[in-house]
N, C-alpha and C positions, 0 to 999 in steps of 0.2 A: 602453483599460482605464485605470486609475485605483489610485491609490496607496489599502490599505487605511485610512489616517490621513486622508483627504481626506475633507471632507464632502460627503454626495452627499444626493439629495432623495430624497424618499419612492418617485416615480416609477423612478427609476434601481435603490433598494433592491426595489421587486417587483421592475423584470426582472430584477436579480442572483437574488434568492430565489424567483424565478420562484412568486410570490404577485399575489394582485391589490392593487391601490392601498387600494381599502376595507379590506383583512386588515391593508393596513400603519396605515393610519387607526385602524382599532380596537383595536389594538395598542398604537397610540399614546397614544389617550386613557385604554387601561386599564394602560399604564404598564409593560407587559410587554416593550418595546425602550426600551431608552435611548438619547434625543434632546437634541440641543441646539437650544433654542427662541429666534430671529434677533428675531420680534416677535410680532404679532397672529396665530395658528395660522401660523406660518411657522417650518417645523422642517427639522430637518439629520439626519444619520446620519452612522456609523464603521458601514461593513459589518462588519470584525471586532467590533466591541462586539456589534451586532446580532446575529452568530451564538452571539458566546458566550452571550449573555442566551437566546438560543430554545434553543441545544444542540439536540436533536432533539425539543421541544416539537414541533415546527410541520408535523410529520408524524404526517398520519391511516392509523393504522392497525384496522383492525375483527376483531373476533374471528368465526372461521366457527360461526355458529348452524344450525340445527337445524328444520326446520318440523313441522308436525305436521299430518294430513290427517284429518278426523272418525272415519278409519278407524285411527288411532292410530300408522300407517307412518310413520315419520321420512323426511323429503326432504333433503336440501341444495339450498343456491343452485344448485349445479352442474345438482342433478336436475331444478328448477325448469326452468334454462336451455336443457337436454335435452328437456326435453318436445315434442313435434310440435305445432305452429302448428293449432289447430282454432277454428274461427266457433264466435262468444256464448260 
């Protein structure tokens, strides 16, 4: 493990944030984790800065919706997932 003040790379930051590489990339470039920049796209992190800038941004959450069937009956995902396995 590693001191939160130490700069780690982008790499070592997904598996901390358990995010992929690209999430931290585009992050990156839209300026929403603060980085310190070495050279030419050659960037650093502070995992603490890092979380406090996300805070719990970086968790997707979905709200439970509602389906609707021609017949007007309301479903949920649940009911969906429920349903028996039938061909075509």
């Amino acid at each position: 493990m590693f001191d939160n003040n130490n700069l780690i790379t982008a790499r070592t930051l997904a598996d901390e944030l358990d995010l992929s590489i690209e999430t931290i990339w585009r992050y990156t470039r839209e300026k929403r984790i603060p980085y310190i920049e070495l050279g030419s796209k050659q960037y650093r992190y502070r995992l603490r800065d890092v979380i406090e800038a996300l805070g719990n941004s970086h968790v997707v959450k979905e709200q439970p919706r509602n389906y609707r069937t021609g017949e007007g009956k309301l479903y949920t995902y649940q009911d969906y997932l429920e349903m028996p396995d039938e061909a075509g």
